[in-house]
C-alpha positions as CSV (number, residue, x, y, z in Angstrom):
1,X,-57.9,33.5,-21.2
2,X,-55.5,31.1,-19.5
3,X,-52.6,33.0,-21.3
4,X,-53.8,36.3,-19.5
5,X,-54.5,37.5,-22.2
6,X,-58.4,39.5,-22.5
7,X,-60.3,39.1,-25.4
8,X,-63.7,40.9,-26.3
9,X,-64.9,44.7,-25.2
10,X,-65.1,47.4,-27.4
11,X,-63.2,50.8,-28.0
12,X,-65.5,54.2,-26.8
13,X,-64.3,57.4,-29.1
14,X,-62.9,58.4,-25.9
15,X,-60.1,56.6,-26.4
16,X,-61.1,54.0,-23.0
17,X,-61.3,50.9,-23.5
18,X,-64.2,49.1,-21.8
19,X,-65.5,45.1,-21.3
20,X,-69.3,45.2,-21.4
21,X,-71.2,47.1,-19.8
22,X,-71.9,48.3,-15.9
23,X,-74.5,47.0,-14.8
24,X,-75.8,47.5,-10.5
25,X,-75.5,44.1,-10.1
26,X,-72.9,42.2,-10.9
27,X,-73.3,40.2,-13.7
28,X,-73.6,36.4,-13.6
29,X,-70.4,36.0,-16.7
30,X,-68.8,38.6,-13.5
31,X,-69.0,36.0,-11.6
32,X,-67.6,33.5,-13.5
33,X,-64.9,35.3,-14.1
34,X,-64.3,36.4,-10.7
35,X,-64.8,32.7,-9.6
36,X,-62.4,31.7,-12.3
37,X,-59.4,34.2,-11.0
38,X,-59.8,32.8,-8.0
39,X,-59.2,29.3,-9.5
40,X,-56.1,30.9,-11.2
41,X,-54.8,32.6,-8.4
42,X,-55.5,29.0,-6.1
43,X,-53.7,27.0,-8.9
44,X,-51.1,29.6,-8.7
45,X,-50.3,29.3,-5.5
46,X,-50.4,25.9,-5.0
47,X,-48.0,26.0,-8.0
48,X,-45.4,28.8,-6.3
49,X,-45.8,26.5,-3.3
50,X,-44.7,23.3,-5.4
51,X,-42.1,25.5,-7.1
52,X,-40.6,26.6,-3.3
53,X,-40.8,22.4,-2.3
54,X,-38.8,22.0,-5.6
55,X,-36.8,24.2,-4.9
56,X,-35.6,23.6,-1.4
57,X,-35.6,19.8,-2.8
58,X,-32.7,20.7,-5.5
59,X,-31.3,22.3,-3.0
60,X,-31.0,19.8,-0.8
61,X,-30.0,17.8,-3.2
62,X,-27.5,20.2,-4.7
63,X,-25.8,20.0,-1.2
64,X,-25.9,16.3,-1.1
65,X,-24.2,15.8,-4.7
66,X,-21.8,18.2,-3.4
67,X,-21.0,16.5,0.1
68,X,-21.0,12.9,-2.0
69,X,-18.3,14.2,-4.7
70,X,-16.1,15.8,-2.3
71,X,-16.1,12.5,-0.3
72,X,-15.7,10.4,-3.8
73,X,-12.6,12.3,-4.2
74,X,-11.2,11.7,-0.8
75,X,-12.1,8.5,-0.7
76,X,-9.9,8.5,-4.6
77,X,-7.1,10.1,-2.5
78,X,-7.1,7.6,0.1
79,X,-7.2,4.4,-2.5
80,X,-4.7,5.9,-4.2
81,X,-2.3,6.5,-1.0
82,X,-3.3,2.7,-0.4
83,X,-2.2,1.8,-3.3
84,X,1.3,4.0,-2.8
85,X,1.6,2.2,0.3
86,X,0.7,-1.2,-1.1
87,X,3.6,-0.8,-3.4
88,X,5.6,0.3,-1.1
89,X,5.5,-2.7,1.4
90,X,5.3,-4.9,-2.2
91,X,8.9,-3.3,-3.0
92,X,10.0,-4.2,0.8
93,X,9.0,-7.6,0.6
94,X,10.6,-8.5,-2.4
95,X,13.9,-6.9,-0.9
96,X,13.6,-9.0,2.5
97,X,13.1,-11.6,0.1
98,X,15.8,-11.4,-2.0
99,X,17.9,-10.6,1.1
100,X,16.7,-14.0,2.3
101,X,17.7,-15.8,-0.6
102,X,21.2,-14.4,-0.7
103,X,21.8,-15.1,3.4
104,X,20.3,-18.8,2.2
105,X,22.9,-18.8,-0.4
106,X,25.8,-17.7,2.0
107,X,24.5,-20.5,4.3
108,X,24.2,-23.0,1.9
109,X,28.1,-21.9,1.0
110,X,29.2,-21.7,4.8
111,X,28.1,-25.1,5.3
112,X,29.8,-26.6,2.1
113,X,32.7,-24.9,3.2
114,X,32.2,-26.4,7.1
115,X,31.7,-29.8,5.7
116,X,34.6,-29.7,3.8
117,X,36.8,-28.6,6.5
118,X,35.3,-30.9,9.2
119,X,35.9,-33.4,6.9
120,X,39.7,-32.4,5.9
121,X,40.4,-31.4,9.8
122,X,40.7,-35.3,11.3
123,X,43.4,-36.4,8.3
124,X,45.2,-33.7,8.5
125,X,45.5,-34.0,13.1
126,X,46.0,-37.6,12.2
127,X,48.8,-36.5,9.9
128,X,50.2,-33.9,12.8
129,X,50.1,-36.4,15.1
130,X,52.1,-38.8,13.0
131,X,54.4,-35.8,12.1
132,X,55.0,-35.5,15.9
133,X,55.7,-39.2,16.7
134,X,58.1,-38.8,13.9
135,X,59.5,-35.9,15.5
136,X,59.8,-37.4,18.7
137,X,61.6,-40.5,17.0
138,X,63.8,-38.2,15.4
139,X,64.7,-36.5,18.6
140,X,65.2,-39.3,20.6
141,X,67.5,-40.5,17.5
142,X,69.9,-37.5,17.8
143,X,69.6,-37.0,14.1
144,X,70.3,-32.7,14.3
145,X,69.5,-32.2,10.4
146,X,66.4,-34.7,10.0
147,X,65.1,-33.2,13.0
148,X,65.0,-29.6,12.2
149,X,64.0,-30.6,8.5
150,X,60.9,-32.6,10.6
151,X,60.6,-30.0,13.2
152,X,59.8,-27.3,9.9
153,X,57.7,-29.6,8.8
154,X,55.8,-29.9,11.9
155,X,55.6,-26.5,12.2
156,X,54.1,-26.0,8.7
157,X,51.8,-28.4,9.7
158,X,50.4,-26.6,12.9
159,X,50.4,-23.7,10.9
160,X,47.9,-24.9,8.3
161,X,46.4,-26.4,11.1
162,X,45.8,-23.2,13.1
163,X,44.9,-21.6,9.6
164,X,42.1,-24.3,9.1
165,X,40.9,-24.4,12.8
166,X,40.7,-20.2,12.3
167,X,39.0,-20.9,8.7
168,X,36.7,-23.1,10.6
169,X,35.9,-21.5,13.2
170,X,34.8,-18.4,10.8
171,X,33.0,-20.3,9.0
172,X,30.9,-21.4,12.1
173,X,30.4,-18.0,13.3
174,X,28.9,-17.3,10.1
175,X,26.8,-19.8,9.4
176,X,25.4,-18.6,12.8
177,X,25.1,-15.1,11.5
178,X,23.3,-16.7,8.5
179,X,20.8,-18.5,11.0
180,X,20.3,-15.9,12.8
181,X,19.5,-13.6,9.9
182,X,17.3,-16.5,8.2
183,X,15.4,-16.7,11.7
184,X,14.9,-12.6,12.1
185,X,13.7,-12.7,8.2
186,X,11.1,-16.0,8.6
187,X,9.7,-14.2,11.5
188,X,9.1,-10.7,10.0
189,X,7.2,-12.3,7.5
């Protein structure tokens, strides 16, 4: 049978068990038979050679799924360091940002503060000046007391005076600073 298993024959007292009988020639159900293993052992082989082509298909295949998850995962790995990286320059930028808004802030103060003294600098050499003709009058009057009371006062004068020439002069260099910071951080972006 297809299952291998033989059916049919009968059992001699001498305990051997036969299928038919013998005959000279071979028998034409022999034949069959024979012709029929023959089939069997053609399907067989055509099956163990299917089996082998399945085989060396999974395989194949097996080494493939293996290659393709190994470079899933490094290609996780390197999304995942892009993303480090991503955040990273993120975190950078919003610090060079925030850098350039304070330095716009400091500006923004430098040049109030410029404006106001450029503005206060021309009243206040107008007032030296006037404080000097008065000293000269008062010198050229002979008036010893009134002079040295104007002379203090001249000098308190070109005292705030230096003081607000130094003030602006600081106040230029770092507005300068500040546009030259602005400049290096509007050209890194």
């Amino acid at each position: 049978e297809s299952s291998g298993a033989m059916t049919g024959g009968s059992l001699r007292r001498q305990g051997r068990l036969h299928f038919g009988t013998v005959e000279a020639g071979e028998s034409a159900e022999a034949k069959a038979l024979r012709e029929r293993l023959q089939e069997i052992e053609r399907i067989l082989g055509s099956c163990d050679r299917a089996l082998t082509t399945a085989d060396a298909t999974v395989k194949a295949q097996s080494k493939t799924l293996i290659e393709t998850r190994q470079r899933y995962r490094e290609q996780q790995l390197q999304n995942t360091q892009a993303q480090q990286q991503r955040q990273q320059l993120q975190q950078r930028l919003d610090k060079a940002q925030q850098q350039q808004q304070q330095y716009q802030s400091e500006y923004t103060a430098a040049q109030s503060r410029l404006q106001t003294l450029e503005t206060a600098l021309p009243k206040q050499e107008t007032q030296l000046q006037q404080k000097r003709q008065e000293l000269t009058a008062l010198e050229e009057s002979q008036t010893h007391s009134e002079w040295q009371q104007a002379q203090g006062k001249v000098r308190a004068l070109e005292t705030e005076l230096t003081e607000r020439q130094q003030a602006l002069q600081t106040a230029q260099q770092q507005r300068n600073q500040l546009d030259r910071k602005s400049t290096r951080l509007n050209s890194s972006h």
